[in-house]
C-alpha positions as CSV (number, residue, x, y, z in Angstrom):
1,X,-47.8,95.8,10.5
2,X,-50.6,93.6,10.4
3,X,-52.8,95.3,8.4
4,X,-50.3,96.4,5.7
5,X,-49.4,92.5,5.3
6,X,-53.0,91.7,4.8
7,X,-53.0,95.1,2.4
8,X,-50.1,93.6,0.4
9,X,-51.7,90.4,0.2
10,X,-54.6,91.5,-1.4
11,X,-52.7,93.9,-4.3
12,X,-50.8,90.9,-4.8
13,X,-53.7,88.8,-5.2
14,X,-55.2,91.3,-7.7
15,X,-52.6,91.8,-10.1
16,X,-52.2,88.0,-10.2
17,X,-55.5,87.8,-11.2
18,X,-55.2,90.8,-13.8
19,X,-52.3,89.6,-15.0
20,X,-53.9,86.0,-15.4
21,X,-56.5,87.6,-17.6
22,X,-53.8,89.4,-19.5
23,X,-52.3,86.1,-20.4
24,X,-55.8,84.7,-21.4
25,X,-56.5,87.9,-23.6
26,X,-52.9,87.4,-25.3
27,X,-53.5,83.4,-26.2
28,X,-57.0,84.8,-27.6
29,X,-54.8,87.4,-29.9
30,X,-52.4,85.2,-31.0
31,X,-55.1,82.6,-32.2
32,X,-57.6,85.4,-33.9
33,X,-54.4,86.6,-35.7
34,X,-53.5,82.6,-36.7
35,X,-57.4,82.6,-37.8
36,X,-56.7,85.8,-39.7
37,X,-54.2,84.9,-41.6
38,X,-55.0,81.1,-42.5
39,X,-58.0,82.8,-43.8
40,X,-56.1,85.3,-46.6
41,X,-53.9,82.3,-47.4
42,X,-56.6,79.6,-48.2
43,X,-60.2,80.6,-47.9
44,X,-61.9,82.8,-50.9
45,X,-60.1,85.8,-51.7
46,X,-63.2,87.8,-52.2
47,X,-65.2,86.7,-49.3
48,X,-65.3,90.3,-47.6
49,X,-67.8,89.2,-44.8
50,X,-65.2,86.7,-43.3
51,X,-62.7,89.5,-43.9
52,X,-64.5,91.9,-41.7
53,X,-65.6,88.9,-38.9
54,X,-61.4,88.0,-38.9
55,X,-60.1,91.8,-38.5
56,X,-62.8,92.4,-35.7
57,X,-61.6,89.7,-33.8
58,X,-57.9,90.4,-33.7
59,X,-59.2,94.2,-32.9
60,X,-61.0,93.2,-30.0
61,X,-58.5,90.9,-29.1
62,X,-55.9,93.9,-29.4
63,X,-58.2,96.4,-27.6
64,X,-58.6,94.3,-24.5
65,X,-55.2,93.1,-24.1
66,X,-53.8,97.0,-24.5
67,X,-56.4,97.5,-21.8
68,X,-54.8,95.8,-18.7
69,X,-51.7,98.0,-19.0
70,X,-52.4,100.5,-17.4
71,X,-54.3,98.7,-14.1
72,X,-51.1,96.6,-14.0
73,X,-48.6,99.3,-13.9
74,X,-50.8,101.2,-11.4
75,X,-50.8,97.8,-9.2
76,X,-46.9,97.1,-9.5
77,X,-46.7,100.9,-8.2
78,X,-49.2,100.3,-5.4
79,X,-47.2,97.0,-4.0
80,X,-44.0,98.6,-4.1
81,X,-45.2,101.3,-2.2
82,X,-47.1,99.2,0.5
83,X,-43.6,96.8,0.2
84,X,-41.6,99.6,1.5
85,X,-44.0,100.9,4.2
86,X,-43.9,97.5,5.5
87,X,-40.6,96.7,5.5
88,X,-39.8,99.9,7.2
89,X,-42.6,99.1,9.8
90,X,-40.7,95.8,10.8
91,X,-37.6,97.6,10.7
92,X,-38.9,100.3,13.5
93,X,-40.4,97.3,15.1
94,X,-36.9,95.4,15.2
95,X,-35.2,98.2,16.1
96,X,-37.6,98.9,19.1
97,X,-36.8,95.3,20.6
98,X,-33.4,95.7,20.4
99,X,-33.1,99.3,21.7
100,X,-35.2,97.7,25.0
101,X,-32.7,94.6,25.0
102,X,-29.6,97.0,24.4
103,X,-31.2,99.1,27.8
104,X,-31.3,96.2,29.3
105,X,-28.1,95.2,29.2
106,X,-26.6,98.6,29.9
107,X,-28.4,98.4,33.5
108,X,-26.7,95.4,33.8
109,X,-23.1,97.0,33.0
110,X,-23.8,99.3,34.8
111,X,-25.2,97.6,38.1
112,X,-22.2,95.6,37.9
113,X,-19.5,98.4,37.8
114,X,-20.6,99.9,41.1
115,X,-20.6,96.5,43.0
116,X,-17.2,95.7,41.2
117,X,-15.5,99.1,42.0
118,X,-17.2,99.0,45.4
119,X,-16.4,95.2,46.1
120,X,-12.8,95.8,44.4
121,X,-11.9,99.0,46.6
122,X,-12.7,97.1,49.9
123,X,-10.8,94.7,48.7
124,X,-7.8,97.2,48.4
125,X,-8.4,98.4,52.2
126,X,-8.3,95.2,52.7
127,X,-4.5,94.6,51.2
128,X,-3.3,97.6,52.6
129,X,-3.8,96.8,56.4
130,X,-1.4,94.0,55.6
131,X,0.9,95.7,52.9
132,X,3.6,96.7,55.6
133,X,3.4,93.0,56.9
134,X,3.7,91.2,53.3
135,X,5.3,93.3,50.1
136,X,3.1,91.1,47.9
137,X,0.2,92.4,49.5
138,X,1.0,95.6,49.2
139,X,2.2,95.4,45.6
140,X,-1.6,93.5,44.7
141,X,-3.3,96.7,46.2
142,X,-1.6,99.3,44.6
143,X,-1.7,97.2,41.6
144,X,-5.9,96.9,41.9
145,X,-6.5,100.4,42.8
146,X,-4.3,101.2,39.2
147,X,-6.9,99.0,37.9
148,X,-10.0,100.7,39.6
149,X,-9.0,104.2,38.4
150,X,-8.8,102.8,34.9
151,X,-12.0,101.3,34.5
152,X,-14.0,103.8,36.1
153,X,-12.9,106.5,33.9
154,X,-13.8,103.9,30.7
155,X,-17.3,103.6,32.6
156,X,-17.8,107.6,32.8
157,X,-17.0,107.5,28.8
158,X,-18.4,104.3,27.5
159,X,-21.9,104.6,29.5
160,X,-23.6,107.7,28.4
161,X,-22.2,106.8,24.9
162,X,-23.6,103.5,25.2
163,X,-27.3,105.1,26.2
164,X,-27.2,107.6,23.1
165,X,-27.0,104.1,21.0
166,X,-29.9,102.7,23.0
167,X,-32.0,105.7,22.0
168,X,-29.7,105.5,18.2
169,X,-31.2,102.0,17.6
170,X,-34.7,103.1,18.5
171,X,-34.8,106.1,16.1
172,X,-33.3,104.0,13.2
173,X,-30.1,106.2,13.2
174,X,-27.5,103.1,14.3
175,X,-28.1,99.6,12.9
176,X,-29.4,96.8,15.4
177,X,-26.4,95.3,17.4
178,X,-25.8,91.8,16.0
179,X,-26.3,89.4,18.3
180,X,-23.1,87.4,19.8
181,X,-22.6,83.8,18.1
182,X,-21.4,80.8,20.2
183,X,-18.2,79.4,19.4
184,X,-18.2,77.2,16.6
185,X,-17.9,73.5,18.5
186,X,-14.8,71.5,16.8
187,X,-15.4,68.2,15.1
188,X,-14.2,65.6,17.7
189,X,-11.0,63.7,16.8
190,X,-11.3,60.5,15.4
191,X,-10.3,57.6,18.2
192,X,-7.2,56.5,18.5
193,X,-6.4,53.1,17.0
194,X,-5.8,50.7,19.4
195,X,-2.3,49.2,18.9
196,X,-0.3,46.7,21.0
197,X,3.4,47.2,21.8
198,X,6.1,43.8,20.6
199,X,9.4,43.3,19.7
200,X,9.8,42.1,15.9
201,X,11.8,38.7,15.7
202,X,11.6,38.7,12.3
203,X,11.3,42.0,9.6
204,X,7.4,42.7,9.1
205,X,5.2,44.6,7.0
206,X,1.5,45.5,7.9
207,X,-1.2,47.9,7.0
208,X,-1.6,50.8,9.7
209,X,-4.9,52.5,10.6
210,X,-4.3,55.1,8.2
211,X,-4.4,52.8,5.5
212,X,-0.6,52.9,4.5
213,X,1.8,50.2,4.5
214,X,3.9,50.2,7.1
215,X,7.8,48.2,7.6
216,X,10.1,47.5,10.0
217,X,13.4,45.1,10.4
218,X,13.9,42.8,12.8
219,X,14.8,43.0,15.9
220,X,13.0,46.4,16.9
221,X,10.1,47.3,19.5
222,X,7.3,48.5,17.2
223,X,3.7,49.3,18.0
224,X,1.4,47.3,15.4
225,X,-2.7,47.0,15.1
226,X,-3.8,44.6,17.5
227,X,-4.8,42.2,15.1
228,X,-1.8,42.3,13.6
229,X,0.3,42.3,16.6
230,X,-1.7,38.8,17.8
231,X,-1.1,37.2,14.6
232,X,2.5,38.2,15.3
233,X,2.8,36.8,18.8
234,X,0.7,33.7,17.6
235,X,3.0,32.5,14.9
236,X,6.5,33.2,16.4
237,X,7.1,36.5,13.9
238,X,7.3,38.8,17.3
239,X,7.5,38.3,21.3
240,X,6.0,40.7,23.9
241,X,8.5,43.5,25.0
242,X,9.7,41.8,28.0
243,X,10.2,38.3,26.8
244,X,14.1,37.1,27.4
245,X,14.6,36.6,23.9
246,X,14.1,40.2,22.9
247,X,16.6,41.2,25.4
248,X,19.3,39.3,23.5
249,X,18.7,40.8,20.3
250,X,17.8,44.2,21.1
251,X,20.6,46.6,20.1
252,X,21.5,44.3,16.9
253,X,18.8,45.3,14.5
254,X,20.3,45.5,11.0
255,X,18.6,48.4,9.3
256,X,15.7,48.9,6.5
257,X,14.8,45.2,5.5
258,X,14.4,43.9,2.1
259,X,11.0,42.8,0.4
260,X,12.2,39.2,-0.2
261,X,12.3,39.6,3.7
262,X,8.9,40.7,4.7
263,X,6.3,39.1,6.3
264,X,2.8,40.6,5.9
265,X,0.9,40.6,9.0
266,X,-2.8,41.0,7.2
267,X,-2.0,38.9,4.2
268,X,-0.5,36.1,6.4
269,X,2.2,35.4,3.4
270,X,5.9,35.6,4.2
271,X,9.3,34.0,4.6
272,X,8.9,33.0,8.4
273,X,5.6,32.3,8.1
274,X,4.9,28.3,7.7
275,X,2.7,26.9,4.7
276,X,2.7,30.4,3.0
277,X,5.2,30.0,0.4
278,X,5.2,27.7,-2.5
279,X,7.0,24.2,-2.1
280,X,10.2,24.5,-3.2
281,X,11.0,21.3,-5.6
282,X,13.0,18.9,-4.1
283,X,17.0,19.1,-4.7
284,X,18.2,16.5,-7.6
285,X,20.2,14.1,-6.1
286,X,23.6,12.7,-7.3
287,X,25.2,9.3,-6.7
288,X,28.8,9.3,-6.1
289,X,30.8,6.6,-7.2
290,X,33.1,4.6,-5.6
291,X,37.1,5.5,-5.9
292,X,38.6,3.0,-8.1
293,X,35.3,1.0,-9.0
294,X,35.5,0.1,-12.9
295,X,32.4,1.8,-14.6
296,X,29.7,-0.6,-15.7
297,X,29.8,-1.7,-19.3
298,X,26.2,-2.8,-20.9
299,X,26.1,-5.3,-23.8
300,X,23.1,-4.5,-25.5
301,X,22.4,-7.1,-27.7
302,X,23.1,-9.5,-24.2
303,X,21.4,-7.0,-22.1
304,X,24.1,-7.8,-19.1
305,X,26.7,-6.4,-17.3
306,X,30.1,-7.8,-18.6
């Protein structure tokens, strides 16, 4: 195998170098035949020596570039050829490695089937000294020597025909046994977002770890982000689970909340939520006059009450 790679190097090396000079020979045709013709359109139209010094040069050119056909074609045939041989060397070479591995592990099969049916049949002895004592026992035994009868007739079969594909794979006449793949390992889980357990005092709305926004009413156990559920707990919107005052209202929870009644946990903007609303301008206030007081009466040019 060796020495037909180092024989398939070298035709490959040659026609690159062939086929370089090909390419040379073609630039030098294309600019004798530029020459040629910039010549018949604008030099002298009678000048027969430059004539014959143009049309030699685009023969030669022609002549020499026709000439590495042939070596070329003869090349491309040679690699090809030496390309097959060597690809069916490394095949018969493959296929000798795993005809020895495939033996291999047929010895092992094998090996292991006469300590199994040997190990497996003392084993049923075993069972049936105790049988009349135990009915399990005796049902295992007769249930192993079914077993035992089984495989050894699939081990008479499967054997031989497994050494006639050792010898298969060897003379190229079955394809090479693929090898087995491990299992393809699964992706581990992302973790699982760590979330605290309170009782909602007041409705609440919050961003979960998924990204989606989340609401609840008041007066429910939820389980919130553990940010969120500290923010909760710190400002008086939740209580922990256990706390006295979620034992009163537990039960009473009035359904899906409105949005006026929201409080948002990551925002920190909310109804129940001190300083986070907008001051509410103060009510106008009325004075209420007395029962039976006369109303005033202002003299404006006196500016005094009369």
């Amino acid at each position: 195998m060796e020495k037909l790679t180092a024989e398939l190097a070298a035709l490959t090396a040659r026609s690159d170098a062939i086929a370089a000079k090909q390419s040379a020979t073609q630039v030098a045709l294309d600019r004798a035949l530029a020459d040629q013709q910039r010549h018949m359109m604008e030099g002298k139209i009678d000048d027969e020596e430059t004539d014959i010094k143009r049309q030699a040069a685009v023969d030669r050119a022609e002549s020499s570039l026709k000439g590495f056909e042939k070596p070329l074609a003869a090349l491309a045939a040679n690699i090809a050829e030496t390309q097959a041989r060597l690809t069916k060397e490394t095949q018969a070479v493959a296929a000798g490695k795993a005809s020895i591995k495939l033996g291999k592990q047929t010895d092992v099969v094998e090996n292991c089937s006469v300590r199994w049916l040997e190990s497996t049949r003392a084993f049923i002895a075993a069972l049936d000294t105790v049988g009349p004592v135990r009915f399990e026992m005796a049902q295992i035994g007769g249930f192993l020597r079914g077993v035992c009868s089984e495989v050894e007739m699939a081990v008479d079969v499967g054997l031989p025909a497994l050494r006639d594909t050792v010898n298969h794979v060897r003379d190229g006449l079955a394809p090479i046994p693929q090898e087995a793949t491990a299992p393809i390992a699964k992706p581990p889980s992302p973790p699982k977002p760590v979330t605290k357990r309170v009782f909602a005092m007041h409705a609440l709305t919050w961003l979960d770890a998924g990204g989606q926004q989340r609401t609840i009413g008041k007066w429910y156990d939820v389980e919130l982000p553990e940010a969120a559920a500290d923010y909760a707990l710190s400002v008086g919107l939740a209580v922990l689970p256990n706390d006295p005052m979620s034992a009163k209202a537990r039960g009473q929870a009035q359904g899906h909340p409105q949005s006026s009644w929201l409080n948002d946990l990551d925002n920190h903007i909310g109804p129940n939520i001190a300083g986070s609303q907008p001051a509410q301008p103060a009510a106008q206030q009325f004075i209420r006059r007395e029962a039976n007081r006369p109303p005033f009466v202002v003299n404006n040019r006196e500016g005094r009450r009369s």
